[in-house]
C-alpha positions as CSV (number, residue, x, y, z in Angstrom):
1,X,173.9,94.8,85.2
2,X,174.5,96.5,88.5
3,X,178.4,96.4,89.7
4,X,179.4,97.3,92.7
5,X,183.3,99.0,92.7
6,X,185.9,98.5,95.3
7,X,189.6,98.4,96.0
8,X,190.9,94.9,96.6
9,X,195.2,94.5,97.7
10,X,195.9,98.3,96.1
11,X,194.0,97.0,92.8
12,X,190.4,98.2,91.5
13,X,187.5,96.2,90.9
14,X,184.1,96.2,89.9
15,X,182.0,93.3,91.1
16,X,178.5,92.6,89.7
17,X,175.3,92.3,92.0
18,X,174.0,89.2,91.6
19,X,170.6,88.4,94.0
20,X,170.9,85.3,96.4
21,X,167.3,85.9,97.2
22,X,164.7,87.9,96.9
23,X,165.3,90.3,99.5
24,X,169.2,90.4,98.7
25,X,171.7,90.8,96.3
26,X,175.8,90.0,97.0
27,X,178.8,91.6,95.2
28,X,179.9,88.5,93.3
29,X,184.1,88.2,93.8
30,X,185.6,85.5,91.6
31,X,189.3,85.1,91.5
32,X,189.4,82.6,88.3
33,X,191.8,84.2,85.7
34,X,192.3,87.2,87.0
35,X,195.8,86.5,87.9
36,X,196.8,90.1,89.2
37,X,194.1,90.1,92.1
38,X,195.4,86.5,93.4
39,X,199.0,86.9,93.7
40,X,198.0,90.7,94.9
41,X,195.4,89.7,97.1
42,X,198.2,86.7,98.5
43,X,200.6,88.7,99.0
44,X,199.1,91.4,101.4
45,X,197.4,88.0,103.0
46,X,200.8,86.7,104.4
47,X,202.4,89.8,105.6
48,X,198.9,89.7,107.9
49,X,199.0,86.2,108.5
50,X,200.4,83.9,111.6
51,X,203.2,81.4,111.1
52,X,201.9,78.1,109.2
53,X,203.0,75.0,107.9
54,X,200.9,74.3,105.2
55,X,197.6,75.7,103.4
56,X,193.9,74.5,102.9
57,X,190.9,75.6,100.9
58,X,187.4,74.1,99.8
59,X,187.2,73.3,96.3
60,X,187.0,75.2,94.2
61,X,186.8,79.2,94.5
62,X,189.5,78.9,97.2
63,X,192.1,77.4,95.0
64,X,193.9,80.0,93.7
65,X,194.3,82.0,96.1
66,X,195.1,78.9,98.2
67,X,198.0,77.7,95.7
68,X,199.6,81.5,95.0
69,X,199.6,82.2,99.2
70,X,201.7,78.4,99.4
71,X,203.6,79.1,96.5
72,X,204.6,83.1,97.7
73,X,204.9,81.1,101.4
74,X,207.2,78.6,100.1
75,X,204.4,75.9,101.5
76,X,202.7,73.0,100.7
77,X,198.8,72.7,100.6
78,X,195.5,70.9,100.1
79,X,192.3,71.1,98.8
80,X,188.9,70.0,100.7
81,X,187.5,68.3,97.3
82,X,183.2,68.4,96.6
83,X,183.5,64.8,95.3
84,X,185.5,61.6,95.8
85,X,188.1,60.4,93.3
86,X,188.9,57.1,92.5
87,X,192.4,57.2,94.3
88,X,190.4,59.2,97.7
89,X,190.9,56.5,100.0
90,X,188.6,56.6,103.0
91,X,187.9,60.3,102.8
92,X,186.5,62.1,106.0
93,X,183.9,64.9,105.1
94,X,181.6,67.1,106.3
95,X,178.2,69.1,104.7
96,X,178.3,72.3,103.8
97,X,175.8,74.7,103.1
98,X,177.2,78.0,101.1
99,X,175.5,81.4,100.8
100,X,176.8,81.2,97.0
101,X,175.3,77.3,96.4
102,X,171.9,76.6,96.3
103,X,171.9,72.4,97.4
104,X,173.8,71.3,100.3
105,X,177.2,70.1,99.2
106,X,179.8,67.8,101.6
107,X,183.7,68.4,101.6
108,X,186.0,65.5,101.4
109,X,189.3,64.8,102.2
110,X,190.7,61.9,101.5
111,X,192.8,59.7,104.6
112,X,196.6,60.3,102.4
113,X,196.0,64.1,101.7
114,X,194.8,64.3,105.4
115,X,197.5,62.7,107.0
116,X,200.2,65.8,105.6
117,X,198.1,68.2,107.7
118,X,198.2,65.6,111.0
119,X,200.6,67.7,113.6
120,X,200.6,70.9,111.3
121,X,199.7,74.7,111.7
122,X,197.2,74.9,109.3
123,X,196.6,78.3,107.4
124,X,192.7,77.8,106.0
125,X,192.0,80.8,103.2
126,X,189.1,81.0,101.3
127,X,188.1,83.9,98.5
128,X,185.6,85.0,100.9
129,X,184.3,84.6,103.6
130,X,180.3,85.2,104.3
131,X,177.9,83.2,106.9
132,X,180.8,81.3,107.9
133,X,179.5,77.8,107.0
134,X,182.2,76.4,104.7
135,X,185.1,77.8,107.0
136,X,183.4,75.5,109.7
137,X,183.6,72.7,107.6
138,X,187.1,73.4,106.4
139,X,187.8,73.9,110.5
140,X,185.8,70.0,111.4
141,X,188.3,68.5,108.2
142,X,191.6,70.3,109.9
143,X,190.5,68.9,113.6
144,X,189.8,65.6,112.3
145,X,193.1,65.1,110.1
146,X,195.1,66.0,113.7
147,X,195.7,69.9,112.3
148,X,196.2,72.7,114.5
149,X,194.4,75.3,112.8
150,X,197.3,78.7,112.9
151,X,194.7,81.0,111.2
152,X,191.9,81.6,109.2
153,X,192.1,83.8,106.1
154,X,190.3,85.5,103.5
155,X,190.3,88.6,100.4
156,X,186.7,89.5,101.7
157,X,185.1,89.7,104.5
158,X,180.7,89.6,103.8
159,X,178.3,91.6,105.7
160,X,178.3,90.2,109.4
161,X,181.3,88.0,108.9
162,X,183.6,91.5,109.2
163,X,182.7,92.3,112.6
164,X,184.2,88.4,113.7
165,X,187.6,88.7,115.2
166,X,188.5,84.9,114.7
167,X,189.1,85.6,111.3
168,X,191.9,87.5,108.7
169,X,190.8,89.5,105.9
170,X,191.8,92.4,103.2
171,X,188.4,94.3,103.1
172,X,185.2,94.1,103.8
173,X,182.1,93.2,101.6
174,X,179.1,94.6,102.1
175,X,175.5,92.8,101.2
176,X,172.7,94.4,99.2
177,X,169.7,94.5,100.9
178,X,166.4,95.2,98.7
């Protein structure tokens, strides 16, 4: 398999190229159990990020990055789930369509878990960031719940979505092109 090697938060990786089509393969970044990237990677987040109250991600990628840059911040924070739970009570939502998923996919979150973000400067991470799509939905779920959205962050930053100055990032990702 094809990797492609980088340095993420001072730590080395190699990422395998995995194809999203036929005319182009991504780096594939996945934070699950690699504990030493996520509380890296959160660390050098916050010292670049604004003043926040509490932190959101979309299920499920997001999560621990989301939970170590809370738990580093001393702040609370929410997931944007891709289903509703029994005890989701009137969620709001919104479709998504990801780079990494191939159906379209919708983001709930449910009317309790959105009313702690109602007032709030809202910090929205994600593991990376790419076309953009699910930090739009992410952005619709924090306007709707009342949320005043302090900042938008991410590990890596995909092809295009580097040049955008809306948005906080530790390195840059670049796409493989066949």
């Amino acid at each position: 398999m094809k990797t492609y090697k980088m340095k993420i938060a001072g730590l080395e990786r190699e990422l395998p190229l995995c194809e999203v089509s036929e005319h182009l393969d991504i780096a594939a970044f996945v934070m699950f159990g690699d504990v030493e990237i996520t509380v890296a990677a959160a660390k050098a987040l916050l010292e670049k990020c604004p003043e926040h109250d509490i932190v959101v991600t979309a299920e499920a990628k997001g999560i621990p990055l989301c939970y170590e840059i809370a738990r580093q911040g001393g702040k609370d924070y929410e997931i944007a789930r891709k289903s509703i739970k029994v005890y989701d009570v009137n969620p709001i939502s919104f479709e998504v369509q990801s780079i990494t998923t191939k159906a379209v996919q919708r983001l709930y979150l449910a009317e309790n878990r959105a009313e702690r973000l109602k007032g709030k400067r809202v910090l929205i991470v994600d593991d990376v960031i790419s076309t953009g799509a699910s930090l739009t939905v992410l952005e619709n779920l924090v306007e709707q719940a009342g949320g005043i959205i302090a900042g938008k962050a991410a590990v890596l930053a995909e092809g295009e979505a580097a040049d955008r100055d809306d948005i906080i990032y530790l390195e840059k990702l670049p796409v493989f092109p066949k």
